[in-house]
VOPARO-231585 format. One line per field, with one value per residue (C-alpha): residue number from 1; residue in three letters; x, y, z. Coordinates in steps of 0.2 Angstrom, whole numbers, always signed. Example, Ala and Ser with C-alpha at 12.3 -4.5 7.8 and 13.67 -1.06 7.14 Angstrom:
2
pos (1|2)
code (ala|ser)
px (+62|+68)
py (-22|-5)
pz (+39|+36)
! end
This chain:
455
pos (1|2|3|4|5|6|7|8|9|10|11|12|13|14|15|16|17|18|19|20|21|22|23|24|25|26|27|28|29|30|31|32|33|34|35|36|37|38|39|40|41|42|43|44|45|46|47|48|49|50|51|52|53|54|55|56|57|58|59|60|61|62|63|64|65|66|67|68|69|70|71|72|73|74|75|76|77|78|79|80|81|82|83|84|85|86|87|88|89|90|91|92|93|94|95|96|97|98|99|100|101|102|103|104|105|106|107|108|109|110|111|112|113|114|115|116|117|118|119|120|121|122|123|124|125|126|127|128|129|130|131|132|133|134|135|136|137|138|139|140|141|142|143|144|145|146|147|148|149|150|151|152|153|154|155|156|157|158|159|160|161|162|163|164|165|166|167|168|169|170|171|172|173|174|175|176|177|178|179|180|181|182|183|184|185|186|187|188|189|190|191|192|193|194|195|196|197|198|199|200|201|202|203|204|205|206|207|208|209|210|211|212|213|214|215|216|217|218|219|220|221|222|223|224|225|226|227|228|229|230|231|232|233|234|235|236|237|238|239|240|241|242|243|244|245|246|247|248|249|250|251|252|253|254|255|256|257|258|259|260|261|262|263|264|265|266|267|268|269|270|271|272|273|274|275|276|277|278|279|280|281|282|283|284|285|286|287|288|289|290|291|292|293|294|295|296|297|298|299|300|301|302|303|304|305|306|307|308|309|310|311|312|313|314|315|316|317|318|319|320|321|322|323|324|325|326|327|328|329|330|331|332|333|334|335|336|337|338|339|340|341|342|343|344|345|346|347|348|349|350|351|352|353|354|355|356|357|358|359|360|361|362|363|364|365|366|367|368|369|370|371|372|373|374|375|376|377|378|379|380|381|382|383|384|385|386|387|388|389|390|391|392|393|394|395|396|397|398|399|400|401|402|403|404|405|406|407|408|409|410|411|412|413|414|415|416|417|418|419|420|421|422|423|424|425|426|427|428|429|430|431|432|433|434|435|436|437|438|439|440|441|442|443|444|445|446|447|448|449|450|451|452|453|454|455)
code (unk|unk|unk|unk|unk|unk|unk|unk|unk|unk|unk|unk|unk|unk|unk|unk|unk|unk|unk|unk|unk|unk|unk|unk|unk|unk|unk|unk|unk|unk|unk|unk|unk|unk|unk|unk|unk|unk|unk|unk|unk|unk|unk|unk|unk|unk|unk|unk|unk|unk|unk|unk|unk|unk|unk|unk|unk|unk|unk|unk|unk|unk|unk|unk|unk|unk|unk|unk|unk|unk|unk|unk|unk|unk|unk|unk|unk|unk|unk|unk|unk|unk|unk|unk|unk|unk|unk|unk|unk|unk|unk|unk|unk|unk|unk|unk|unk|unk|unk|unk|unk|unk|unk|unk|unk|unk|unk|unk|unk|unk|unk|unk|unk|unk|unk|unk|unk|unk|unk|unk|unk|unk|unk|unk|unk|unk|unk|unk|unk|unk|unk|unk|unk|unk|unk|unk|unk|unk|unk|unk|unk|unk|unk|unk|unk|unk|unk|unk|unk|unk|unk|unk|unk|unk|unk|unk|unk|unk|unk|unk|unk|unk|unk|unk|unk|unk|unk|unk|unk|unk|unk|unk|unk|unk|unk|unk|unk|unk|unk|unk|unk|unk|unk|unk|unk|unk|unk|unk|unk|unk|unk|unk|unk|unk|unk|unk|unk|unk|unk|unk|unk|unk|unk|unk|unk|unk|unk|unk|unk|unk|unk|unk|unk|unk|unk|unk|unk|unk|unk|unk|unk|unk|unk|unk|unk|unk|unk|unk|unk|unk|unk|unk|unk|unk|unk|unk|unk|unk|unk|unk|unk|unk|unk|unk|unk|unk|unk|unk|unk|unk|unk|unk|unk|unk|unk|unk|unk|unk|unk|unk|unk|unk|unk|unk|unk|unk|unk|unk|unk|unk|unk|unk|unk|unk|unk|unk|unk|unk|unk|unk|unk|unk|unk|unk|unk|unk|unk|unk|unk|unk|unk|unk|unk|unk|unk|unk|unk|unk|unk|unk|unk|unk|unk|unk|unk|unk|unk|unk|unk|unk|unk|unk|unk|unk|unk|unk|unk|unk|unk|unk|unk|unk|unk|unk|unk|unk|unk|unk|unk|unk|unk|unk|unk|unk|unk|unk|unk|unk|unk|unk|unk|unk|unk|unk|unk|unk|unk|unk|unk|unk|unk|unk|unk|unk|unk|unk|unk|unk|unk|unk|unk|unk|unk|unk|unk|unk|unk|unk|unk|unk|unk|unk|unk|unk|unk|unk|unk|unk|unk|unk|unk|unk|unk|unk|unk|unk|unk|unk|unk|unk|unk|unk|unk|unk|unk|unk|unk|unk|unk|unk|unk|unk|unk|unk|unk|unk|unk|unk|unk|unk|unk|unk|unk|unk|unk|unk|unk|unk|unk|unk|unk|unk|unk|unk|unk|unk|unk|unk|unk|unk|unk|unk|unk|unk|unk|unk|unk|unk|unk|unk|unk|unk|unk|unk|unk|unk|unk|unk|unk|unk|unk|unk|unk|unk|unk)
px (+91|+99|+93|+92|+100|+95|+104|+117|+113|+100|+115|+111|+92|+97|+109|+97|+83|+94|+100|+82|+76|+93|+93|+87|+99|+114|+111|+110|+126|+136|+134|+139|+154|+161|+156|+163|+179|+184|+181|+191|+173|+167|+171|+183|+175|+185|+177|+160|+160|+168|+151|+141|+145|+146|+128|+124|+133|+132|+114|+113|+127|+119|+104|+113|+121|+108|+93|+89|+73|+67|+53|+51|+36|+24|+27|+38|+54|+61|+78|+84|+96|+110|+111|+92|+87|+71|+64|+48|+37|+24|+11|+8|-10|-10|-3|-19|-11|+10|+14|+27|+36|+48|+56|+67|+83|+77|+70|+90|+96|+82|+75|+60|+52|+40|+27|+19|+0|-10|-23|-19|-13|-15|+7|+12|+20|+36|+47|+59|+70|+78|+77|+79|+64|+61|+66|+53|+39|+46|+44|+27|+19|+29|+21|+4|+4|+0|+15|+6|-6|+7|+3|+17|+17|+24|+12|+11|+29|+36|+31|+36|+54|+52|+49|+33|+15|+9|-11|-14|-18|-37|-36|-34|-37|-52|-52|-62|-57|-41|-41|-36|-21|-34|-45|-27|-23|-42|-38|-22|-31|-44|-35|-23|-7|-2|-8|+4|+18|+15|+14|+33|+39|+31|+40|+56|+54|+60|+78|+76|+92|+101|+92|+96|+113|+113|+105|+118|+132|+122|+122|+141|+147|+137|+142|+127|+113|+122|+111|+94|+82|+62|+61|+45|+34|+17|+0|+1|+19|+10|-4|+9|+17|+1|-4|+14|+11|-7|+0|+14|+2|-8|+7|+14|-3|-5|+13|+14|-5|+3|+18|+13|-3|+5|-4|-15|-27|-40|-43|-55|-51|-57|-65|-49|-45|-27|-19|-4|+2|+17|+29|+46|+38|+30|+17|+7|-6|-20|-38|-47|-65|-69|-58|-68|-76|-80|-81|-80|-83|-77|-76|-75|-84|-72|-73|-94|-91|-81|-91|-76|-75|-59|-62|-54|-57|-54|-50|-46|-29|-18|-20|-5|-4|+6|+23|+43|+48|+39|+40|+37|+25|+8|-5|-18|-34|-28|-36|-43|-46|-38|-50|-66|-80|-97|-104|-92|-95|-109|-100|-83|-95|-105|-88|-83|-100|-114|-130|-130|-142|-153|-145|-142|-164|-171|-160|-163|-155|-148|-157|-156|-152|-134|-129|-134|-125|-109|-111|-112|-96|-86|-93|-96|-78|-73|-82|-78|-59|-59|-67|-54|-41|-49|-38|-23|-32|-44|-57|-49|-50|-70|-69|-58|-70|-85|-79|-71|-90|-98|-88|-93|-110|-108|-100|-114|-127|-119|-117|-137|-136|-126|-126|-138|-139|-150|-150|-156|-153|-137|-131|-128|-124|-119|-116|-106|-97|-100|-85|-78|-93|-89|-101|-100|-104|-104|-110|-120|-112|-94|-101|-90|-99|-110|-108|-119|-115|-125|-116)
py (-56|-39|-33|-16|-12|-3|+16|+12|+20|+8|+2|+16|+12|-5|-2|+11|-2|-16|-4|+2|-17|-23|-5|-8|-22|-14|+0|-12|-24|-9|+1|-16|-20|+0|-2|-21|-12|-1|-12|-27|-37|-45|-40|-28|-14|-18|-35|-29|-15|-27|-40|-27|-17|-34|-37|-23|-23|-37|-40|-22|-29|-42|-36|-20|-36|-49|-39|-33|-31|-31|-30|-41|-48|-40|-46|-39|-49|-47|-57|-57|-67|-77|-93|-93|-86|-79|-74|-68|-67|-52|-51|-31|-34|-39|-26|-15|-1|+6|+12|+27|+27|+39|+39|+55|+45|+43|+62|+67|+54|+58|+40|+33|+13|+8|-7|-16|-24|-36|-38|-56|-54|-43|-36|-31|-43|-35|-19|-13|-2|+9|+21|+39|+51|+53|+36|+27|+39|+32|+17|+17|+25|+13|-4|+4|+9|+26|+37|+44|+49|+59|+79|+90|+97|+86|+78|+65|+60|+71|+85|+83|+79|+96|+106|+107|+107|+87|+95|+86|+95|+99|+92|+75|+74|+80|+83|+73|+77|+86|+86|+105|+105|+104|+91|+80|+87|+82|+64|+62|+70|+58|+44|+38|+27|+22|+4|+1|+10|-3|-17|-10|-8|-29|-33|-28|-47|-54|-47|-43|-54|-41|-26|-32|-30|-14|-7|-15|-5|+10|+10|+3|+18|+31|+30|+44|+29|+16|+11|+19|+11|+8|+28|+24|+16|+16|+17|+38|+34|+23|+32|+46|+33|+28|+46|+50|+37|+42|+58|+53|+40|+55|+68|+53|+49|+72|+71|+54|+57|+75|+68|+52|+61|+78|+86|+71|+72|+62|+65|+55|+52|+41|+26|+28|+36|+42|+45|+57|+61|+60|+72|+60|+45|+51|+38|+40|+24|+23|+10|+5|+9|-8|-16|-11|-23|-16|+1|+5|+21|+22|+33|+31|+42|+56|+55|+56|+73|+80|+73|+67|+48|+37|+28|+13|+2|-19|-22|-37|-39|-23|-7|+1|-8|-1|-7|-11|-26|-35|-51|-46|-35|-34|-32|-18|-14|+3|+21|+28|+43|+46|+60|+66|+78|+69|+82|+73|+54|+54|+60|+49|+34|+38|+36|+21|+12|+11|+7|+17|+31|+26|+25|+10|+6|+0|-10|-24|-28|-45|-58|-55|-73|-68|-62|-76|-86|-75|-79|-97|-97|-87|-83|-104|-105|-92|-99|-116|-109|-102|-115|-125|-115|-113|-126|-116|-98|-101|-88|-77|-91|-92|-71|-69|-81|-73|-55|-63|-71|-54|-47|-60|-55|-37|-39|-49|-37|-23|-33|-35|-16|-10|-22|-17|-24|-23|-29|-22|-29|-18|-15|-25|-13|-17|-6|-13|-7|+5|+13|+13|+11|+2|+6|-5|-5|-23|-21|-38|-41|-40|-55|-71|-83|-81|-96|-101|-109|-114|-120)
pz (-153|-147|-130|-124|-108|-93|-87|-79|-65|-61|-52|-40|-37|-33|-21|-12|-14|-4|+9|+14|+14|+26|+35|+51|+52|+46|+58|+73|+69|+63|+81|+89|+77|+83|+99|+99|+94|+105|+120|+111|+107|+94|+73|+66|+58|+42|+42|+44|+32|+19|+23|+20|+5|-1|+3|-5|-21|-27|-31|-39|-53|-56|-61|-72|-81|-84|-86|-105|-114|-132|-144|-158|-165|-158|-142|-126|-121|-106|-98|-81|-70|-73|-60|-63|-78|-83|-99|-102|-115|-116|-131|-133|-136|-120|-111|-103|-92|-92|-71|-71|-53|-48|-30|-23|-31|-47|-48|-41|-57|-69|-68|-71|-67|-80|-73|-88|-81|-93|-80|-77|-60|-46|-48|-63|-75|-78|-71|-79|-70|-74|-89|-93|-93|-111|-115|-102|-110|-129|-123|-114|-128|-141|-131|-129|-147|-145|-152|-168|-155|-144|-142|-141|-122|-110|-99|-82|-75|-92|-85|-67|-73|-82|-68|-75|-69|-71|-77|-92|-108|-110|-128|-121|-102|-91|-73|-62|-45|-37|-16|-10|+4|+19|+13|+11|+30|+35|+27|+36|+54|+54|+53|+67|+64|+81|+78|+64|+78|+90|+79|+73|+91|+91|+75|+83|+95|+81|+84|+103|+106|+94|+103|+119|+117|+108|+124|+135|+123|+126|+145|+144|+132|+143|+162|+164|+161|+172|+186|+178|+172|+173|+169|+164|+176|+186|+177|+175|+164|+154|+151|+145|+133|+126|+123|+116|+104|+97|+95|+86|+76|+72|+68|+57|+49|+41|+34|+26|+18|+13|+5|-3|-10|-15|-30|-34|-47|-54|-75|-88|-106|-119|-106|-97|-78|-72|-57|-54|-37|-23|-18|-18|-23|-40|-48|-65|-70|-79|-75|-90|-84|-92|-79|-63|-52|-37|-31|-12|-3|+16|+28|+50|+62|+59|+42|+43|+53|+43|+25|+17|+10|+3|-14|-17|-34|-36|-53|-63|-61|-54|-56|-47|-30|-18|-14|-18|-23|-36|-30|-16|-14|-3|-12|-7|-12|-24|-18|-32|-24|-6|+2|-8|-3|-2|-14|-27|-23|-38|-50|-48|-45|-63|-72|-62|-63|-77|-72|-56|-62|-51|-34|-24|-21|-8|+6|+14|+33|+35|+45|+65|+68|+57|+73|+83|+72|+76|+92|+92|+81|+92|+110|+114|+108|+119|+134|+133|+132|+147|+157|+151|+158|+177|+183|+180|+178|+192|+189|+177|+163|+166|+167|+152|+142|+147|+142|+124|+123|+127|+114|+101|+105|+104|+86|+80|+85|+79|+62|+61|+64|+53|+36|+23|+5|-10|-29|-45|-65|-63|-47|-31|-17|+0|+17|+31|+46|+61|+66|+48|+37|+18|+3|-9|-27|-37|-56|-60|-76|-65|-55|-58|-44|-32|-16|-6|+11|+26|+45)
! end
């Protein structure tokens, strides 16, 4: 069986890829190594930089030279490793929905990933990584079947490779929904990354040992810092670091929705919807309508102000999740449609969903003793935690339980408050949340099981 190879500049991605997962790291230890030297401490810079382009190298050969695909029998075959090898077997009839991906490197290259989805699993089954422009597009539309069906102008990822506009041709594709600049600015505004900051700046414990030292070099190399430190201190300093960092989280939250959602758009054709959109990180899939099994409109206070709502869709198996490595990757919830007007929800939700003419009818609240139930989970728990610790604690165990307790309480009521639900032949709908509010829409013939439990 003959294999086709991958460019051999995949070589290229592979090492970027590997240098972004270790960079942190490689960073740390590379500052110590030349700070090691010239104070006669620790490795030679020829050691470590030998280590490390080792590191580097080596896994990006080894997939350039064990990883081959081919198609034969109507099926996709794909090989990979050569310790432990792998070989997979892919029916084409099974194949639902081909990703495009393109980061900064492969635009510079003229590179493109292709992700192959059969909708048995959330990640895709295979990647392969990488190909040439024209050739990924061949391929795509060789295993979807759908090359006497190709038009002439250059469309998706084609045409961002062209320098082209990615608009799809009106023959084919109709636009659903396409964000302006200030509705992507308005998404990004109303939503604040610091939390995801500070849980980085917690991650970094895990090396503190390594960061420790690092500091130490720091002070050593510069006599200027030697003998300062605690220039942050009092409650007015940290109160200026906590505002620094929501303003950092808020600057960070605009340009990363700008970039990764740079000239998205949202087109229908033939039962299917498309995405295309980012700026270095170009993506192109495509949802099977039939594939939907839940659509969920959000939205926080901001949002609400400002009448603007995030789509998100779960479908069976994966629909472009969000990620690097295949195996792996986190799997999120994909964003069908990142920031859209509320005068637009309808009409994305009528293509998504059938059997929504209608409306969601009549809600129903939950039962009020739901969040008594909360309570008693959560709140006796607390309580019964912090008497346990008075011995030690004294009165701030009993304190600390109480107001954990009073929390407990507070999210149970606001619970009651804010859930809402209601059923029709077609439709379950359900409404949750205060602060970000979650409209869900389930189609009944989606339903797989329904459980039933009681404490």
């Amino acid at each position: 069986m003959h294999y086709d190879r991958i460019h051999p500049l995949t070589i290229v991605i592979e090492l970027g890829r590997t240098i972004r997962q270790f960079a942190l790291l490689i960073a740390i230890i590379a500052f110590n190594t030349i700070i090691g030297a010239r104070t006669g401490d620790g490795l030679t810079e020829e050691i470590f930089f030998t280590a490390a382009g080792a590191l580097v190298a080596i896994p990006a050969l080894l997939r350039y030279f064990s990883y081959g695909y081919a198609i034969a029998e109507g099926n996709l075959l794909v090989k990979q490793g050569l310790l432990v090898k792998q070989d997979r077997t892919i029916p084409l009839s099974r194949i639902q929905n081909i990703n495009l991906r393109r980061s900064l490197m492969h635009q510079l290259l003229g590179l493109v990933d292709l992700e192959i989805e059969t909708g048995v699993s959330a990640t895709p089954e295979a990647r392969i990584s990488a190909l040439l422009v024209a050739d990924g597009e061949r391929l795509k539309q060789k295993l979807l079947g759908l090359s006497q069906q190709m038009a002439p102008a250059q469309t998706g990822i084609a045409a961002l490779a062209a320098g082209g506009s990615t608009a799809p041709t009106v023959e084919r594709w109709q636009m659903v929904y396409q964000p302006t600049s200030s509705e992507l600015f308005l998404a990004g505004a109303s939503e604040n990354k610091a939390l995801r900051l500070i849980a980085v700046v917690f991650s970094f414990g895990a090396i503190a040992p390594l960061l420790e030292r690092t500091f130490e070099n720091i002070v050593r190399s510069n006599p200027a810092l030697q003998g300062r430190e605690g220039l942050v201190t009092g409650t007015a300093g940290a109160i200026g670091v906590g505002l620094f960092v929501l303003f950092i989280g808020w600057i960070v939250s605009i340009v990363s929705t700008y970039i990764k959602f740079y000239n998205f758009q949202l087109t229908e054709e033939g039962g299917r919807l498309r995405r295309t959109y980012g700026l270095f990180n170009q993506i192109e899939n495509v949802l099977p309508v039939r594939r939907i099994q839940k659509v969920t409109v959000s939205r926080n206070k901001i949002q609400e102000f400002l009448k603007i709502s995030t789509v998100t869709v779960v479908t069976a198996g994966g629909f472009g999740a969000e990620g690097g490595n295949q195996e792996a990757r986190v799997v999120t919830t994909p964003v069908l449609a990142p920031v859209v007007r509320l005068e637009a929800i309808p009409s994305i939700l009528r293509r998504c969903l059938t059997g929504l003419e209608s409306g969601p009818g009549r809600q129903q609240s939950v039962a009020r003793s739901m969040g008594l139930r909360i309570f008693l989970t959560w709140g006796l728990f607390w309580l019964i935690a912090g008497a346990a610790t008075i011995p030690w604690l004294q009165w701030r165990g009993i304190a600390g339980g109480a107001g954990l307790a009073a929390l407990s309480w507070l999210y149970g009521f606001i619970y009651v408050r804010s859930t809402r639900w209601s059923l029709s032949d077609k439709m379950f709908f359900m409404t949750t949340g205060w602060w970000r509010n979650n409209r869900n829409y389930v189609p009944t013939d989606k339903v797989q099981y329904v459980e039933i439990t009681q404490g």
